[in-house]
N, C-alpha and C positions, 0 to 999 in steps of 0.2 A: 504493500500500500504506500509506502515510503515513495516510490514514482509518482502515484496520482496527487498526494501531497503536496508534492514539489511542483506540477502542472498547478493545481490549482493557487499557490501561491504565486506562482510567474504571472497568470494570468489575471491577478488582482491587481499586483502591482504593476502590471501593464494596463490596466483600462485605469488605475488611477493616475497615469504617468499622460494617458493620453486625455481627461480630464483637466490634469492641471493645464496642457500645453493649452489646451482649447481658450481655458479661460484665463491665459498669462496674454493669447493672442485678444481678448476683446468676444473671442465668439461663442459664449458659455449662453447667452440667449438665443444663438442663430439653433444652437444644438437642439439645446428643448423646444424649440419651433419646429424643427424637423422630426424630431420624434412624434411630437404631439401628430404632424400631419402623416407621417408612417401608419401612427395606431389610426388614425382616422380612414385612414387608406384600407387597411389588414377589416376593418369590420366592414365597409361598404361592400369590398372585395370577397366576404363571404359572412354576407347579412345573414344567408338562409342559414350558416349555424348558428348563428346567433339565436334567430328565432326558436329553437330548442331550447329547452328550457337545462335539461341535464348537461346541456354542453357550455351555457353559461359562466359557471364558476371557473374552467378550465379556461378560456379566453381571458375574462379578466384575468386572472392571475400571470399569464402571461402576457398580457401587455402593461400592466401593472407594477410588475414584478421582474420582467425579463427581459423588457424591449422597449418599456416606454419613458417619460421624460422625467421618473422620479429619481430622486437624488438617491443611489445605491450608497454610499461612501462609507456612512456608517455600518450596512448591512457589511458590507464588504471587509472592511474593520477588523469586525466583529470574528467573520469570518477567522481570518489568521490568525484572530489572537488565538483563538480555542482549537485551530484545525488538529494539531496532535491529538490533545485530547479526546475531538468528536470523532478521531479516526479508529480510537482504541474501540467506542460504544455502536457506533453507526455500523451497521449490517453494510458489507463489499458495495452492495449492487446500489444501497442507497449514499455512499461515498463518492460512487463510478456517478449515477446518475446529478450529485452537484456538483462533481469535476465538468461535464458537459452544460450543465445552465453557467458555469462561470464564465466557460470557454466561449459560449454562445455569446454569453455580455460582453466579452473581449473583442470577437470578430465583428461583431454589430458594430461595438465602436470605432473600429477602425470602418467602417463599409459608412457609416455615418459622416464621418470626416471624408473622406473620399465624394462625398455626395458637394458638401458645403463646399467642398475646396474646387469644385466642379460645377456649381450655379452659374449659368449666364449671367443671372444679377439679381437680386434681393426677393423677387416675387417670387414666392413657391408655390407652385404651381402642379398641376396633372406634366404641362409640356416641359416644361424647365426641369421637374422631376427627372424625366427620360430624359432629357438633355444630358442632364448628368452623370446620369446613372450609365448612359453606354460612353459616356468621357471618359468615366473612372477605369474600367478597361481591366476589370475585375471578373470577371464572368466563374474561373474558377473557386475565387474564392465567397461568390452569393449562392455557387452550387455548396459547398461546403457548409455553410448558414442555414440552407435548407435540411440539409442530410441532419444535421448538429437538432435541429427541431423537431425534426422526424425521431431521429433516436432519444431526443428526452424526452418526446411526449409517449413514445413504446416502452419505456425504461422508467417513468415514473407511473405507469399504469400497473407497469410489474412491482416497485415498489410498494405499491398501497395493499399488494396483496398478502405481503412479507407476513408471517404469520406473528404478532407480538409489538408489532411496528407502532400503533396507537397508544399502547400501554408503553413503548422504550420514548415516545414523543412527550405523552403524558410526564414522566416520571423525571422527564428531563427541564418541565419549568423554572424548578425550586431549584437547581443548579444552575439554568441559565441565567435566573434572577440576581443568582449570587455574585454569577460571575460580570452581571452589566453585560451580557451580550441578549438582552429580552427581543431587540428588533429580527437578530437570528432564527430565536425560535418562532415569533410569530410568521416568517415567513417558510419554515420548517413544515408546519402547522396546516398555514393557508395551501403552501401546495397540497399537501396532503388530502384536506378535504376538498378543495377544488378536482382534484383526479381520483378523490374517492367516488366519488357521482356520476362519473362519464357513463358508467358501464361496459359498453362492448367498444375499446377505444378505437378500433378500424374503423366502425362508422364514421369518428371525430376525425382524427388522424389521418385520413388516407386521403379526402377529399379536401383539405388544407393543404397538403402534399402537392397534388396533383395540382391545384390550380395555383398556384405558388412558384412549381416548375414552368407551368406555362406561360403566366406573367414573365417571369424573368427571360427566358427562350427567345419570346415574344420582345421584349424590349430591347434587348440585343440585337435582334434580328430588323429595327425602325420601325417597327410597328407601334402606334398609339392605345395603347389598353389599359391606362388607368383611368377607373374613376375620377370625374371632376368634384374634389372635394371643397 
């Protein structure tokens, strides 16, 4: 476990590393403007699961929590002060599976900057969106971001089934408390019951997948297919 460790601390202190450049340059609000309009994009772009009511809590949480314009820093923190320790209690699969949401928030940030650093100019937009997006000249690494989503959302459908997994969540408040890392476990927590609810998660998963692949395909290729948000 001593490897995935080491991953996910590289990869914290890289998305903080590329946090601070952002907002040493001035553009710490262009950033959260751009997320805001991502998460805005990700629901118009698949309203119809939204309209499911069990697929709800899994969406928020991920945009919320994974992708969107809140301030991780503390979460993230939190993270490496305690990551030894949460590596001894935390079951492999549920270790393996926050090693990939860190990694995911790592690559985002950089696919994010790539976008900014790539505007025609201040309006963001459906067009200037794809303007940038096939500027940035990234294609293998938004394929990578998709895969990275795919497997956490198969990989935490599997952890909620860990047999003991709500009672070791449970039992780990009064320790979090102690130790000041409480924003960790409430987000420990919320994943948890947001992918406790899915049910059968191919239904969720596969068609998120699928037109996620075709978007990006699709914008590479000068095609206009985002939502005007």
């Amino acid at each position: 476990m001593s490897n995935i460790v080491d991953n996910i601390v590289e990869h914290l202190q890289h998305a903080a590393d590329v946090q601070a450049q952002v907002t040493q340059e001035g553009r710490l609000n262009k950033l959260i403007e751009l997320k805001e309009w991502q998460c805005n994009r990700l629901l118009a772009s698949h309203y119809n699961l939204w309209q499911v009511t069990r697929f709800q809590p899994a969406i928020t949480f991920f945009i919320d929590e994974l992708y969107g314009p809140k301030d991780f820093s503390q979460r993230d923190a939190e993270i490496a002060k305690v990551l030894p320790k949460m590596a001894k209690w935390l079951p492999d699969e549920a270790l393996e599976s926050l090693a990939v949401a860190i990694h995911l928030n790592s690559l985002s940030q950089d696919l994010d900057v790539a976008i900014l650093d790539n505007l025609p100019d201040d309006n963001l937009n459906a067009k200037n969106y794809a303007i940038a997006y096939r500027a940035s000249n990234n294609q293998a690494a938004r394929t990578q971001q998709i895969d990275y989503i795919e497997a956490l959302g198969m990989d935490l459908a599997k952890v909620v089934k860990i047999p003991g997994i709500s009672m070791i969540l449970k039992m780990a408040r009064a320790p979090a408390k102690a130790l000041g890392v409480e924003e960790l476990q409430r987000f420990l927590e919320d994943g948890f019951q947001a992918f406790k609810q899915l049910g059968k998660v191919e239904d969720f998963i596969i068609p998120i997948i699928a037109e996620e692949r075709r978007i990006m395909e699709a914008l590479f290729a000068g095609q206009e297919v985002l939502p005007d948000i």
